[in-house]
N, C-alpha and C positions, 0 to 999 in steps of 0.2 A: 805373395803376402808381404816382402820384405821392400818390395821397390813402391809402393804405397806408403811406407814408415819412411822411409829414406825422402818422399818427393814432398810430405808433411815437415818432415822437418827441415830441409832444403825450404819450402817455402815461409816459415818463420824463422827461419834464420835471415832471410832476406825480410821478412818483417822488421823484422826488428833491428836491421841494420839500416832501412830505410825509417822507421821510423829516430831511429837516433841519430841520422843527420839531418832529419825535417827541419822544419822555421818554429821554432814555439814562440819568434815575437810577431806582434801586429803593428805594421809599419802605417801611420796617421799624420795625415795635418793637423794642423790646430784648430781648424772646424770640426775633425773628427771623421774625414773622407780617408779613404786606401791611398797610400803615397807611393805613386807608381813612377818610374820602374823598381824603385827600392823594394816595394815590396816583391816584387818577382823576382830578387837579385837575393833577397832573404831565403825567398822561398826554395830554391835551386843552392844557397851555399853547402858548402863540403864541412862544412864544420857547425854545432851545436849554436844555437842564438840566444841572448839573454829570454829568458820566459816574463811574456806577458808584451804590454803596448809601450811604443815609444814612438813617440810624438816627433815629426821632422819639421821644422823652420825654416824654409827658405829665407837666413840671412846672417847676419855677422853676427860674430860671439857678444854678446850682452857682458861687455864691459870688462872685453879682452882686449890684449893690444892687438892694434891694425892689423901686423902683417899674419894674424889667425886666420884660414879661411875657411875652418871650422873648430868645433869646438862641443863638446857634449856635459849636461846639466846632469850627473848622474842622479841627485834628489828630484829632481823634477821628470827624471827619464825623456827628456830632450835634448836629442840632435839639432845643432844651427849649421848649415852649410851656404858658407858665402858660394861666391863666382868661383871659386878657385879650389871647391871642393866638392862639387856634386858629380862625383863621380864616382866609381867602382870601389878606389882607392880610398878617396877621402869620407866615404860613407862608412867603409867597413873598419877604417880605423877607429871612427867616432864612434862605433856599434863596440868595437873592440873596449875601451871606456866602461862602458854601461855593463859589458860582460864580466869587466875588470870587477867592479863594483855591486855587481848584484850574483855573482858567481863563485870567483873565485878565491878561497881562503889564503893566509897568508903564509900557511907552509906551500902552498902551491906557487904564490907569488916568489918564496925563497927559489922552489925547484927553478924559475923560471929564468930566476937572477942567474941560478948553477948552470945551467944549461947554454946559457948566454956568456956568461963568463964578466955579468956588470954587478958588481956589487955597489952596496951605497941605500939611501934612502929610497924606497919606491916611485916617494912623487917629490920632485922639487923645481926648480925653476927650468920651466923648456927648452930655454935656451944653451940647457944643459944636456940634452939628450939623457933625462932620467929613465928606469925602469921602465915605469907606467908609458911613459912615450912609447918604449921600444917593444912594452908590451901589445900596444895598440898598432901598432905596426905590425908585430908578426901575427896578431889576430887576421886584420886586414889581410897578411898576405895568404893566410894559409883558406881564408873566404874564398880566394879568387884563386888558388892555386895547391890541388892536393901536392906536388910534388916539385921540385926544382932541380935542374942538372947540374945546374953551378953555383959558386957565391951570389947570391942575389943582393944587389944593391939597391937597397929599395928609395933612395933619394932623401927620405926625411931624416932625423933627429940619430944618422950615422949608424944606421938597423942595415946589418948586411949579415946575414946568416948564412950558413951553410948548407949545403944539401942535409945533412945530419943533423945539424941544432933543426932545422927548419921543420923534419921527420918528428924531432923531440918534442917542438913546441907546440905541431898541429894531436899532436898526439896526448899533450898535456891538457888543451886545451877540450879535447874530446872526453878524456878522464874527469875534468872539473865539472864539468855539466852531469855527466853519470854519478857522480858521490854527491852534488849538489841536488839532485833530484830524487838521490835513496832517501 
């Protein structure tokens, strides 16, 4: 009688561990067709997705400077991905964005600064490697990577984390979507 209680709840607990890193967004053109591979790339992430549609453009940021090669519309829930961002990376950072802003409150934003060790304004000029930057980074990285052995240098906006900050952030990041969704 006991190993029938134990295999029930062994099996929702994997319920509900898979349902909590599912895809809750729908990844779209702007005609309104599946934007693939993105959307198989959501749907497979290790980490929580902003809930509901977001619209991807293939093309330059809408009246960002040049060297952008993406860029995400958090009011409109549009991703633009120039040549120089359609990738693994450059998608999940711009998805990082939209989670930033449809997710996450701003004592979580504080945790993220602590954790990181950047204090300062959330959002300022990029070329400053602000919060929100670094924040879209370690979203991105933790998309494409539960775990890291060493400092990861992740190349953009000077975001090089820790195997531990990296554990803290993917793990913050999991948190913000469970108290966002109670």
């Amino acid at each position: 009688m006991r190993l029938p209680t134990l295999l029930v709840t062994f099996l929702l607990t994997l319920l509900c561990v898979s349902a909590e890193a599912s895809a809750a967004t729908t990844v779209v053109t702007p005609d309104g067709k599946a934007a693939q591979p993105y959307q198989s790339w959501v749907d497979r992430a290790p980490v929580p997705t902003p809930a509901g549609t977001v619209t991807l453009a293939f093309a330059g940021c809408p009246g960002g400077p040049a060297w952008a090669s993406g860029c995400a519309d958090e009011a409109t829930r549009t991703i633009y991905l120039g040549d120089g961002a359609q990738d693994y990376r450059g998608f999940f950072h711009e998805l990082g964005h939209i989670f930033d802003a449809t997710t996450l409150s701003d004592d979580e934003r504080q945790s993220f600064q602590s954790i990181m060790r950047r204090p300062g304004a959330w959002v300022a000029d990029a070329s400053s490697s602000p919060p929100d930057e670094w924040f879209a980074e370690g979203y991105s990285l933790c998309a494409r990577h539960r775990r890291i052995a060493r400092t990861y240098v992740a190349g953009n906006y000077d975001y090089a984390p820790t195997p531990r900050q990296h554990a803290a952030v993917c793990a913050l990041i999991r948190q913000s979507a469970r108290t966002s969704s109670a």
